[in-house]
Structure formats: structure tokens, C-alpha cells
KERO-829122 format. One record per residue (C-alpha): residue in three letters; residue number from 1; chain; x, y, z. Coordinates in Angstrom, 2 decimals, always signed. Layout:
<pts>
[pt "ALA" NUM "A" [X Y Z]] ...
</pts>
This chain:
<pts>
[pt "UNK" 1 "A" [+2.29 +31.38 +18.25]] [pt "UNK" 2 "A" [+5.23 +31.92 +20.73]] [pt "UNK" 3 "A" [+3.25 +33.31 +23.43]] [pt "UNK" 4 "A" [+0.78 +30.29 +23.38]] [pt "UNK" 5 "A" [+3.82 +27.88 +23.62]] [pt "UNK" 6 "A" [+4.78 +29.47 +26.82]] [pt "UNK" 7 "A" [+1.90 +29.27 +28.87]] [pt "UNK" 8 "A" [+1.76 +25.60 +27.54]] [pt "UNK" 9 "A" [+4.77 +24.78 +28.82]] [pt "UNK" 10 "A" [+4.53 +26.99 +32.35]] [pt "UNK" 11 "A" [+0.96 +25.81 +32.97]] [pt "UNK" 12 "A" [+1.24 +22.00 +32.94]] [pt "UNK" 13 "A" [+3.26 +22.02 +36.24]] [pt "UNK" 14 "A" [+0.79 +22.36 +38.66]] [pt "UNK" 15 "A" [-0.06 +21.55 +42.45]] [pt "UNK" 16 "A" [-1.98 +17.82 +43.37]] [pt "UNK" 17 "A" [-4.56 +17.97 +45.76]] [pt "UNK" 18 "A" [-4.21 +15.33 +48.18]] [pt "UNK" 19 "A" [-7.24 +13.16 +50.22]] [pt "UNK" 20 "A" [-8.19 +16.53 +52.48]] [pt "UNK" 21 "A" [-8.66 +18.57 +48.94]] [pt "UNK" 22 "A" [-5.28 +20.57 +50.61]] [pt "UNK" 23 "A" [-2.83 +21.50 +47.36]] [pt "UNK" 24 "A" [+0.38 +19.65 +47.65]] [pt "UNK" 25 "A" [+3.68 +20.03 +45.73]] [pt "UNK" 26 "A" [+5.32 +16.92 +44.82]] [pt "UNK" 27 "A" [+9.51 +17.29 +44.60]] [pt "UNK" 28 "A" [+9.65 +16.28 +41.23]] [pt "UNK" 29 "A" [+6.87 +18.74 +40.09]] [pt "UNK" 30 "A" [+8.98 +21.45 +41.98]] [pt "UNK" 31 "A" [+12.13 +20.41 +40.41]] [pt "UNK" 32 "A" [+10.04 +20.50 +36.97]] [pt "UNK" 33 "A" [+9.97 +24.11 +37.55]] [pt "UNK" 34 "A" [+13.09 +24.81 +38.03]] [pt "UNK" 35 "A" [+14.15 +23.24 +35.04]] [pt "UNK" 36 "A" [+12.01 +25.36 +32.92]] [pt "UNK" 37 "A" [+13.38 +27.99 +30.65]] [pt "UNK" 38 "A" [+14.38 +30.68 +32.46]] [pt "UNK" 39 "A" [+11.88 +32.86 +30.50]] [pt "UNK" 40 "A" [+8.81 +30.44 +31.00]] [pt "UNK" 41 "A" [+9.48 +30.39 +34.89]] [pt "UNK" 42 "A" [+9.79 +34.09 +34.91]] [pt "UNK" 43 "A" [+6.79 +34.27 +33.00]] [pt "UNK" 44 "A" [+4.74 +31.79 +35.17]] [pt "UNK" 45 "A" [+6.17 +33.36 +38.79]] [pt "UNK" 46 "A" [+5.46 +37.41 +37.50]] [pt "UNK" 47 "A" [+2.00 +36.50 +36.62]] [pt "UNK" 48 "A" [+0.89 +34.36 +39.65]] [pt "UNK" 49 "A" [+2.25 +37.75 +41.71]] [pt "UNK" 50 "A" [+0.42 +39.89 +40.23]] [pt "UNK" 51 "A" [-2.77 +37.94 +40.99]] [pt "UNK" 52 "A" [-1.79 +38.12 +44.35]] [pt "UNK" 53 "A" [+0.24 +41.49 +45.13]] [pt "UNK" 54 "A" [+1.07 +44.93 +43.46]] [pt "UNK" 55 "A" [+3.94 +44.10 +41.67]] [pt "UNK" 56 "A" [+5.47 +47.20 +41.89]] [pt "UNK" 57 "A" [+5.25 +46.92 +45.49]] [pt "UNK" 58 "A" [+7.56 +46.01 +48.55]] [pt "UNK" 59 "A" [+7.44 +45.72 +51.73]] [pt "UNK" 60 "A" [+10.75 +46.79 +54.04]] [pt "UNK" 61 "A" [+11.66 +44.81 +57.43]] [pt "UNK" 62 "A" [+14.56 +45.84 +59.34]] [pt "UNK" 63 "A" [+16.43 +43.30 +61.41]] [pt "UNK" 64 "A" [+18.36 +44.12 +64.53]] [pt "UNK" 65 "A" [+20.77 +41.48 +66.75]] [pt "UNK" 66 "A" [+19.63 +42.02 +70.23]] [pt "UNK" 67 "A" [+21.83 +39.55 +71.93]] [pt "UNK" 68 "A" [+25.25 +38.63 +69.45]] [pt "UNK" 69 "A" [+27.58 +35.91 +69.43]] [pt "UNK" 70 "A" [+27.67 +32.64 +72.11]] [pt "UNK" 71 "A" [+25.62 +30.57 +70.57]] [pt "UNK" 72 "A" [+26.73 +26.44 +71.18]] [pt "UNK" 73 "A" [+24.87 +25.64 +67.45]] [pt "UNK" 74 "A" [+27.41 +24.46 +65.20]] [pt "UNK" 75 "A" [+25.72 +26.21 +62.08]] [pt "UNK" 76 "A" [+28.47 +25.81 +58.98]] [pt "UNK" 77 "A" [+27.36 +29.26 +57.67]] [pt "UNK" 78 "A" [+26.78 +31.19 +61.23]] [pt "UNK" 79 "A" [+29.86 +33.42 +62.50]] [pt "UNK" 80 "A" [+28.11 +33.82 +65.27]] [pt "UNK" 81 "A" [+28.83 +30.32 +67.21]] [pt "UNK" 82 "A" [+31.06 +29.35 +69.83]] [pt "UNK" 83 "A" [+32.35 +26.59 +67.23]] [pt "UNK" 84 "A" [+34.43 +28.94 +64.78]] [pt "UNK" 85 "A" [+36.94 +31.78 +65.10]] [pt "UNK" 86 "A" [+35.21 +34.37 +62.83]] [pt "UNK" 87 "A" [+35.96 +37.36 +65.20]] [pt "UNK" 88 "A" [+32.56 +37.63 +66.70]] [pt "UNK" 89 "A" [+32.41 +38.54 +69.96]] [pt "UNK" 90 "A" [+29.52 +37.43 +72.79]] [pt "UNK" 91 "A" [+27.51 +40.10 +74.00]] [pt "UNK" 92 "A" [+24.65 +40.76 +76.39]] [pt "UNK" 93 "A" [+20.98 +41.21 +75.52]] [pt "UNK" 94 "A" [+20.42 +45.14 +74.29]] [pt "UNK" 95 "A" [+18.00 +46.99 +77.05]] [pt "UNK" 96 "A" [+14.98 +48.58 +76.37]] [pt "UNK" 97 "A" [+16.22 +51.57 +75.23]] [pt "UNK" 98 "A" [+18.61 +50.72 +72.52]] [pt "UNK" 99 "A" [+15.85 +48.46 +70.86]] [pt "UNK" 100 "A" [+13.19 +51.16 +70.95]] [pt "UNK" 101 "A" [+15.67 +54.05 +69.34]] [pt "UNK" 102 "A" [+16.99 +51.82 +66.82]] [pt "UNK" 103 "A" [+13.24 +50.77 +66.02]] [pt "UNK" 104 "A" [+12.62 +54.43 +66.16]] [pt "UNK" 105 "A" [+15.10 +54.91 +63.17]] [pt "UNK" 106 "A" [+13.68 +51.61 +61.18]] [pt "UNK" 107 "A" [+10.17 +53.49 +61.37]] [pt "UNK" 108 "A" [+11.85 +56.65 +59.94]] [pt "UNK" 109 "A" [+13.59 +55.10 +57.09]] [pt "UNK" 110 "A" [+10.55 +53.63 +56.29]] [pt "UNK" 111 "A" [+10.25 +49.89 +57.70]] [pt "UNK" 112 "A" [+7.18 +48.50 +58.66]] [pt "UNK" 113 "A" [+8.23 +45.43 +60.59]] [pt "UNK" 114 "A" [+11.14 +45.04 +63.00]] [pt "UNK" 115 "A" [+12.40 +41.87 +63.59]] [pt "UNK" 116 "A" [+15.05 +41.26 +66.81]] [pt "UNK" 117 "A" [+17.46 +38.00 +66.37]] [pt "UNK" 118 "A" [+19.39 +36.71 +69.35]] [pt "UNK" 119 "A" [+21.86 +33.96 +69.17]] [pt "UNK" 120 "A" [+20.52 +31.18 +71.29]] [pt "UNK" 121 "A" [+19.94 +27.44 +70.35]] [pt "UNK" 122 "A" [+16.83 +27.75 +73.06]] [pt "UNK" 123 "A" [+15.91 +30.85 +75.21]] [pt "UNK" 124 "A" [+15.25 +30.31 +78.45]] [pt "UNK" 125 "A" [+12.07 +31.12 +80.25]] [pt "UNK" 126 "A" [+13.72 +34.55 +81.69]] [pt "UNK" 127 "A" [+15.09 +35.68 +78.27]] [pt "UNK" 128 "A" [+11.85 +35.17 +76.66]] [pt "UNK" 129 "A" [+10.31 +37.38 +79.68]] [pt "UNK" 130 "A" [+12.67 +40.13 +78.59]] [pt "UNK" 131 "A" [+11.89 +39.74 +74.79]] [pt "UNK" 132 "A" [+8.33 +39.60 +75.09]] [pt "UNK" 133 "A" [+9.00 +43.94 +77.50]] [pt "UNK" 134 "A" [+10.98 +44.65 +73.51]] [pt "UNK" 135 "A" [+8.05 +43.60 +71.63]] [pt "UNK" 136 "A" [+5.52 +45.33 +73.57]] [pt "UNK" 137 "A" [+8.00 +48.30 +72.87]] [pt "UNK" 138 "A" [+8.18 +48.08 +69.12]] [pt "UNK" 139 "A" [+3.92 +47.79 +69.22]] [pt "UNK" 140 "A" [+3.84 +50.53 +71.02]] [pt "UNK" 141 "A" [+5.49 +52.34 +67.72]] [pt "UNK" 142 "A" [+2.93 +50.97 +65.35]] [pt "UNK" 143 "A" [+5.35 +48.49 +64.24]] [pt "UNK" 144 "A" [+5.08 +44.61 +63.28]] [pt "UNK" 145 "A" [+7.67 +43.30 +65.35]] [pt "UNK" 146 "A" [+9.25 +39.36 +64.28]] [pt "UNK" 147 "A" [+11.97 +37.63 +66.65]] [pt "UNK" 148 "A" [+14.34 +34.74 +65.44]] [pt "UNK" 149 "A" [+15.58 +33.26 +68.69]] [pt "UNK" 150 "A" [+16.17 +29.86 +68.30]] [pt "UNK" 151 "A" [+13.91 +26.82 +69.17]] [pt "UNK" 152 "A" [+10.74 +27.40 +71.20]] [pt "UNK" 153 "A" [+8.66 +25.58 +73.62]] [pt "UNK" 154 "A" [+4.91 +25.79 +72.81]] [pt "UNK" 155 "A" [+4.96 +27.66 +76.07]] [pt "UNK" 156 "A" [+7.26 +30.19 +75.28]] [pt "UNK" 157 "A" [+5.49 +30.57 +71.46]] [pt "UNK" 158 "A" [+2.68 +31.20 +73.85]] [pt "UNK" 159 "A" [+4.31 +34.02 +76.19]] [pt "UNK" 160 "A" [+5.25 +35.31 +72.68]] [pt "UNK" 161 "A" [+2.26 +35.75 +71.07]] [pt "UNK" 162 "A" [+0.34 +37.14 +74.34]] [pt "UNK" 163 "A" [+3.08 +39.94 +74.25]] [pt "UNK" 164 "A" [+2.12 +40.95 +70.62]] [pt "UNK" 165 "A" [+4.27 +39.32 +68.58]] [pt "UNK" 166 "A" [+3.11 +39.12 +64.75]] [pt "UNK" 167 "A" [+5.56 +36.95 +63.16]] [pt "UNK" 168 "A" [+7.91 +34.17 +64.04]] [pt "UNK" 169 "A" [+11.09 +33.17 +61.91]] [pt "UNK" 170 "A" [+12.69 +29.88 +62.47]] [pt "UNK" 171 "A" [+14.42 +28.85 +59.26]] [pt "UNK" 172 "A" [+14.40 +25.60 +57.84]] [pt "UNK" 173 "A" [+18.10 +26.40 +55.77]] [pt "UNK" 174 "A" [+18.35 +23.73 +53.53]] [pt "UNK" 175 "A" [+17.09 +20.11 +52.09]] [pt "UNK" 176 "A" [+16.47 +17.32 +54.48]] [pt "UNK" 177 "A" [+19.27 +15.38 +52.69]] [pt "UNK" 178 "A" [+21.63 +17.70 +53.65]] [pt "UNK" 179 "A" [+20.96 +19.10 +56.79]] [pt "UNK" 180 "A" [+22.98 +16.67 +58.48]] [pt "UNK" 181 "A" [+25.93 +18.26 +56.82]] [pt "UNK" 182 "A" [+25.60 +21.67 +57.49]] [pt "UNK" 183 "A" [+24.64 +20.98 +61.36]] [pt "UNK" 184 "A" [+25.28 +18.51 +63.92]] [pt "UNK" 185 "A" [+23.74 +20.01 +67.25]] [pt "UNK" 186 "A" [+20.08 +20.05 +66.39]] [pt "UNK" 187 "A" [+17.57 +17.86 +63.68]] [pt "UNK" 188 "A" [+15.68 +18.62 +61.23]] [pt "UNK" 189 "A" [+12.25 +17.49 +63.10]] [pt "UNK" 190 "A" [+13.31 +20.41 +65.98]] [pt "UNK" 191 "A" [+12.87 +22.75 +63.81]] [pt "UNK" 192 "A" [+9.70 +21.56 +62.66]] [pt "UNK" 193 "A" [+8.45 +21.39 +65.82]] [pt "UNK" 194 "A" [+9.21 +24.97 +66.80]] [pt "UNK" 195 "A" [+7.34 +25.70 +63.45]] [pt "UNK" 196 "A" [+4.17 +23.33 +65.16]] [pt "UNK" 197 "A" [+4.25 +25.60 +68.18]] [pt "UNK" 198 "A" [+4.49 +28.43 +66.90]] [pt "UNK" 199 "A" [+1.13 +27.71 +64.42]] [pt "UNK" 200 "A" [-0.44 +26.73 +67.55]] [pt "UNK" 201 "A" [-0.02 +29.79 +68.97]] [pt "UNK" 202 "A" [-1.63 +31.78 +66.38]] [pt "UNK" 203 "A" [+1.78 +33.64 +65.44]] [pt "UNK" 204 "A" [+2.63 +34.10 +61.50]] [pt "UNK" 205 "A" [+5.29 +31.90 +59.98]] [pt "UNK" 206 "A" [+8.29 +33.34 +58.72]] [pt "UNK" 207 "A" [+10.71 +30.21 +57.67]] [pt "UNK" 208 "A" [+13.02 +30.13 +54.54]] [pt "UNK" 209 "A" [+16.48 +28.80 +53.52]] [pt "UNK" 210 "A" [+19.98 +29.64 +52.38]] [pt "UNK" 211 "A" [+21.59 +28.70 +49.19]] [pt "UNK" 212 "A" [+24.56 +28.37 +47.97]] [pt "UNK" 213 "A" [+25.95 +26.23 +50.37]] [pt "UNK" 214 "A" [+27.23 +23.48 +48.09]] [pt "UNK" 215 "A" [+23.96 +22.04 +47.70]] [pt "UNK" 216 "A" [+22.35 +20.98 +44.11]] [pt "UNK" 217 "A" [+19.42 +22.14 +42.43]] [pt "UNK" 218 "A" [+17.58 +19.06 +43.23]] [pt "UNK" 219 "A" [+18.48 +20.29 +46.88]] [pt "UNK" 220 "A" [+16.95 +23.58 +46.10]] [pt "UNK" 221 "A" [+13.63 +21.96 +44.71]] [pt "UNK" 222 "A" [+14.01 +19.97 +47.99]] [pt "UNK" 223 "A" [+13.98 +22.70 +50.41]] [pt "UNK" 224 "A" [+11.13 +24.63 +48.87]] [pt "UNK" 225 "A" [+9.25 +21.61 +48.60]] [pt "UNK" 226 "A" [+9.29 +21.22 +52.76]] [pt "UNK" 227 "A" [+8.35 +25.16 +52.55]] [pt "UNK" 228 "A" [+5.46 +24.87 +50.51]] [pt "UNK" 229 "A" [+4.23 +21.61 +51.82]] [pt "UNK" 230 "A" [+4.13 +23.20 +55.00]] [pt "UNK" 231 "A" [+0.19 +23.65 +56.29]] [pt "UNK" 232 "A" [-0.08 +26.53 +56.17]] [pt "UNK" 233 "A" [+2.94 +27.45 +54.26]] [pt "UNK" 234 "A" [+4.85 +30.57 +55.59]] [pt "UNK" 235 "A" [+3.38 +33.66 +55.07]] [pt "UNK" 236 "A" [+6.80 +35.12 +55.27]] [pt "UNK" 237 "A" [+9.29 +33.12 +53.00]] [pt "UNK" 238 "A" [+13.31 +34.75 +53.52]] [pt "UNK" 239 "A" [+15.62 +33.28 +50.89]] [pt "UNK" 240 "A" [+19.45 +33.99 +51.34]] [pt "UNK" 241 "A" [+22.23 +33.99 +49.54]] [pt "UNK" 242 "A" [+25.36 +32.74 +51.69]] [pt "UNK" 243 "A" [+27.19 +35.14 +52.62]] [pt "UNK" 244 "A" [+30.44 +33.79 +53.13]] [pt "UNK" 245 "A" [+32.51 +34.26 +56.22]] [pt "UNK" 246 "A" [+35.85 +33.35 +56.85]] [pt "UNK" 247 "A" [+36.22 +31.08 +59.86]] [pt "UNK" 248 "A" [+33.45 +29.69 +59.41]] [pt "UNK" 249 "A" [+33.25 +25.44 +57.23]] [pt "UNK" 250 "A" [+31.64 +27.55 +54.00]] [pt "UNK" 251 "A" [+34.00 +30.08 +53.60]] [pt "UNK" 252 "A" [+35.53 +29.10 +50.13]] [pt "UNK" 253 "A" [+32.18 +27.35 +49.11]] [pt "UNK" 254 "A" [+31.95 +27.75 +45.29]] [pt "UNK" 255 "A" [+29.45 +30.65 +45.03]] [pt "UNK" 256 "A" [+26.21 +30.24 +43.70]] [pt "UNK" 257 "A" [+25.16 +31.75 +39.91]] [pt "UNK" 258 "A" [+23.22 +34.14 +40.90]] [pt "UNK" 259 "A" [+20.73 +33.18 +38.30]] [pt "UNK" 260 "A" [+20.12 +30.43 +39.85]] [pt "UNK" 261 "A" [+19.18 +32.46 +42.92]] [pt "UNK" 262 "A" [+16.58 +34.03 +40.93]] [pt "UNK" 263 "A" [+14.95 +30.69 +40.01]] [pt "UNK" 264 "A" [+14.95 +29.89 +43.65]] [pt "UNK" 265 "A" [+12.79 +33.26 +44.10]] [pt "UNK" 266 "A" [+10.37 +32.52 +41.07]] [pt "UNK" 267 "A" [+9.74 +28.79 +42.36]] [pt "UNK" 268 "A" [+9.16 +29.72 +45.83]] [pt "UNK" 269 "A" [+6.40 +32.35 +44.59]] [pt "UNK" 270 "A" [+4.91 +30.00 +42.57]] [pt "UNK" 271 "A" [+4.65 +27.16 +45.34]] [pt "UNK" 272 "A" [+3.65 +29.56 +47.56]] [pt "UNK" 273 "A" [+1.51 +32.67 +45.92]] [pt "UNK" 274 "A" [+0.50 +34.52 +49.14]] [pt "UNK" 275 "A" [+3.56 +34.36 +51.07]] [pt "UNK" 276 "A" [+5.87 +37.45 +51.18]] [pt "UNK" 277 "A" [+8.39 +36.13 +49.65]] [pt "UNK" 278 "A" [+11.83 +37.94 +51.00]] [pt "UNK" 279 "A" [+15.01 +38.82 +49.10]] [pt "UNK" 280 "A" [+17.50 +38.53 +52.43]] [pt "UNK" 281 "A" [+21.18 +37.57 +52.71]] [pt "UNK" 282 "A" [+23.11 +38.40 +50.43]] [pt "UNK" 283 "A" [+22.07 +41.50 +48.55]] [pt "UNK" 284 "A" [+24.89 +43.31 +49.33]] [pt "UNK" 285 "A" [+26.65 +41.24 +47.44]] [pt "UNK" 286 "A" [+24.41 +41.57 +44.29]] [pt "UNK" 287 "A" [+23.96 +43.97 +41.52]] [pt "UNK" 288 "A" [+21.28 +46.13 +40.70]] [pt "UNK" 289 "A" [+19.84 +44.08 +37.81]] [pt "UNK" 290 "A" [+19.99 +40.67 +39.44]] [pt "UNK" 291 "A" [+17.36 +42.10 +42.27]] [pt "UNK" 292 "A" [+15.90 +43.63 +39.60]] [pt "UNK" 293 "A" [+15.09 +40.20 +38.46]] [pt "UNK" 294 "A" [+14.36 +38.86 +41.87]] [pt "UNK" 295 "A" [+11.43 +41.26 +41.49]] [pt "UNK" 296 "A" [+10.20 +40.68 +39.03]] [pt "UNK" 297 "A" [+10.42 +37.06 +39.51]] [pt "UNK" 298 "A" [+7.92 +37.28 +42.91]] [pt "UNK" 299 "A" [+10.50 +38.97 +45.93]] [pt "UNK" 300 "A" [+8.20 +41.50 +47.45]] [pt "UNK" 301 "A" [+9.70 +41.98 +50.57]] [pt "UNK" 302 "A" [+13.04 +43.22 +52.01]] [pt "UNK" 303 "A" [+15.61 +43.67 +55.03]] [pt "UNK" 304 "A" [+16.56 +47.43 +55.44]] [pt "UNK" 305 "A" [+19.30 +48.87 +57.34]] [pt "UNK" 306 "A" [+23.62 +48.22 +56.71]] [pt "UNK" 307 "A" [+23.38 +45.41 +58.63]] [pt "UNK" 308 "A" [+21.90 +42.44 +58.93]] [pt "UNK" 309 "A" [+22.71 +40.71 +62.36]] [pt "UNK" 310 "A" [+26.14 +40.65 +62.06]] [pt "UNK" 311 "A" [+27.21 +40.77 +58.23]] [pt "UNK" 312 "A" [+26.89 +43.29 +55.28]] [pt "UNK" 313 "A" [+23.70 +44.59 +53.85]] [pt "UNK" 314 "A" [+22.89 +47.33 +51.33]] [pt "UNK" 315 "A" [+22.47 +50.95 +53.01]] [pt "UNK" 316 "A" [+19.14 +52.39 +52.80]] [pt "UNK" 317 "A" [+19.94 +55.25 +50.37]] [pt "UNK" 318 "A" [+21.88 +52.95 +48.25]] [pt "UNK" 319 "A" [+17.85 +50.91 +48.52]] [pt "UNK" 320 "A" [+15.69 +53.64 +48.03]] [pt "UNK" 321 "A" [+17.45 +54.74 +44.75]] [pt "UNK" 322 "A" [+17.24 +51.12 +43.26]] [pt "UNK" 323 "A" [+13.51 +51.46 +43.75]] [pt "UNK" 324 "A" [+12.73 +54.66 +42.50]] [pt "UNK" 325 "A" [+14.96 +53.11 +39.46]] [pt "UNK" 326 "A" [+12.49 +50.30 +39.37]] [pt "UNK" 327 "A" [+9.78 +52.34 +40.19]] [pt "UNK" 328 "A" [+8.48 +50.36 +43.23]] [pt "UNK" 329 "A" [+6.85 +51.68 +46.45]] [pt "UNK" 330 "A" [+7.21 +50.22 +49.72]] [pt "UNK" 331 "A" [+4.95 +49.22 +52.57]] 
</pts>
């Protein structure tokens, strides 16, 4: 019988457990699944969701760029560094007021989490004072609140989490084999370290990557296998599509198919079955039946709003029709 075939086929690729009974993901079993038929990894990531989430449920972040541009990384993708001419210009931190009115308006439109990025390779002690007054200011509207800001001390992770900080995103972007390529002013062990800290500090994970960036599928399997490997693995797990800007080394990158995106969505909810796993970057970009499929194959979480630091995203009518279409409700 077909349907006995399938769940042959999508059930023999499974975690290891290794010598503390902890379930590990070998590369090659993670490449396995991304080999699969595209039909038996659909099958495999939709039902592993649904033992662990509504499926016709997702929840909305909004993310807001509270200090743009001047930033000394060297990122290949990132208009926002001092590196490229991508029109971008430097601008001071956003006061009090700004962040609470546009988290005001997130609320409204229905997010549930608000997440502030600032363009720093490392915040100082100072900035993360001010950061930690914004968070108390989004808590105080009955909002998660997440920051990206670049590496952290475990001090500063600390300062963070006393202010009431829920979640903490520090991307990992890409395999270890090809980090080197896509940036030269930091290593791949930094950004595992910030990841250390903030654990330590009791703050939720939020680390992903971005495709499309040149990189193989064996690179894909690679960079979800750091993710999942991860102990814990993130609880929050953003996957981007690049989104191309000129000025910056990628622009003119040979795009990703965008089928291939969704098989980097069902593999990183089947590595990784309790983690929200985000549809980011990108979107805009994309057509109404390829997120379709990105739900279907495990995405249960979004970023709301036109904008999403500095580039493109869908507007939030243009969101809230696709899931009435769909017939998903948000969180």
C-alpha cells in the first residue's frame, strides 16, 4: 500500500542518542532528510507538528531597528555595515517613546512578541543599560519582547534577562564550512559563545540561518545540524531567505528554488519539534502558495509589519488575508 511505503521511508531517519541518553542528529542523517521525496518529508515534518502545535496556528512577532546602520561587521548579506555602499545611513538609538508607540501598534495589529535589532558587533555596557529601560517598556504592554544586538558578555545576557527579556536571537547564518566566506570580522565559536551566555542566563534561544547564499544543500543539512545539536536547541528557530541587496558581496547570488526553502523549513521542524520554527526574510519576495507550503511543512511563526529592519516585508493586511485563506489563527 502507498501510504505504508511512506512512513517506511520517512520513519527510518531518526535521531541517535548519544552516552548522556540526549538525542543527537548526525549530518548525514540530516542530509538523509533532505534528500527525501519531497512528499515523504512533507509528510514526516506536518505530522511531527501536529504532535507538537495546532497546525492551523501561528504565532506573529514584529521586529523593529532601534539603532540602524554603523555596524564595523563585514556581513556579505547585511546592508547595514560600514563595509558596503548600500545607501544605509547610521542612525542613533530610538528613545523611549518611539519604541513604546511603535510596540503599541505591533500589539494592535496583533503581535505578541516584539523584538528590537540594533546594528552593533558588541554593545557596550551603556547601550545595554538603555535597552534593558525599552524592554521594561514593551513588558509593561503585555508583550514578549526579543533583542538581536550583536555578541554579548555573560554579564550583559545577565543585565538582559534581569530587565525582562524573554528571548534572545543571535543567528548562527550558515554552515561552519562556510562561514569563513560570508564573514571575516568575527568566528564561528563567538557566536556560540554568546549562545552559552545567553543559556546561562535563563533567556530563550532564538538562533537560525539564511539561505541562499551560494551555499549547497549539504551546507543546508550542515547548518541545521549545529541548530539542532544545540543543548537545548532554540526554542525560536528564524530561517531566511536572502534578500538580496545591491552593494552588498551577494547581490547577484543565484537565487535559491524556493522549494528548496521549504525543505529547509520541514527539516528544521523535524530536528527540532518544539521550537517555533519562523518563516523570516524573505517573504516578501514569495508567493502565496510557497508559504502556504512552509506551513504546512512546520513554520508556525512569523515577522509582522512592512519592514523588517531595514528591507521589504509583506504588509499586515496583505498577511492577515493569506491566513484567513489558509484558515490559520494567530497567537
Amino acid at each position: 500500500m502507498p501510504t505504508a511505503v511512506t512512513q517506511q521511508a520517512v520513519h527510518f531517519i531518526k535521531p541517535r542518542k548519544d552516552t548522556a541518553n540526549v538525542e543527537t542528529w548526525s549530518r548525514q542523517s540530516i542530509e538523509e532528510l533532505f534528500n527525501l521525496p519531497f512528499n515523504d518529508l512533507m509528510f514526516k515534518a506536518q505530522e511531527i507538528h501536529r504532535q507538537h502545535f495546532n497546525p492551523n496556528e501561528v504565532q506573529l512577532s514584529t521586529l523593529l531597528s532601534i539603532k540602524t546602520g554603523g555596524c564595523p561587521e563585514d556581513c556579505g548579506y547585511c546592508p547595514q555595515t560600514v563595509h558596503y555602499d548600500t545607501g544605509v545611513e547610521a542612525s542613533k538609538m530610538l528613545d523611549v517613546d518611539e519604541v513604546k508607540a511603535a510596540a503599541i501598534e505591533s500589539k494592535k495589529n496583533g503581535a505578541s512578541r516584539f523584538c528590537m535589532g540594533a546594528a552593533w558587533r558588541e554593545p557596550k555596557d551603556r547601550d545595554i543599560e538603555k535597552v534593558a529601560e525599552l524592554i521594561r517598556t514593551v513588558k509593561s504592554l503585555g508583550m514578549e519582547a526579543c533583542c538581536t544586538l550583536g555578541m554579548l558578555s555573560a554579564s550583559q545576557a545577565d543585565t538582559l534577562k534581569d530587565a525582562g527579556l524573554d528571548y534572545y536571537n543571535h543567528n548562527l547564518d550558515t554552515a561552519p564550512e562556510l562561514y569563513g566566506d560570508i564573514i571575516s570580522t568575527r568566528d564561528y565559536q563567538e557566536r556560540l559563545d554568546t549562545l552559552a551566555h545567553v543559556r546561562s542566563a535563563g533567556m530563550n534561544v532564538c538562533s537560525g540561518g539564511i539561505v541562499g547564499m551560494g551555499e549547497s544543500r549539504a551546507q543546508r543539512a550542515g547548518l541545521v545540524h549545529q541548530l539542532a545539536n544545540l543543548q537545548p536547541y532554540p526554542e525560536s528557530v528564524p530561517i531566511n531567505n536572502l534578500v538580496q541587496v545591491e552593494g552588498t558581496p551577494l547581490h547577484g547570488t543565484e537565487s535559491l528554488d524556493l522549494l528548496e526553502f521549504v525543505r529547509t523549513i520541514a527539516v528544521a521542524r523535524i530536528t527540532m519539534p518544539t521550537a517555533r520554527v519562523r518563516l523570516s526574510a524573505g517573504r516578501q519576495q514569495m508567493g502565496e502558495a510557497i508559504q502556504a507550503l512552509c506551513f504546512m511543512a512546520g513554520a508556525n511563526s512569523i515577522f509582522y509589519g512592512d519592514k523588517l529592519l531595514t528591507t521589504g516585508n509583506p504588509d499586515w493586511q496583505r498577511d492577515q488575508a493569506l491566513l484567513g485563506k489558509l484558515g490559520i489563527t494567530t497567537t
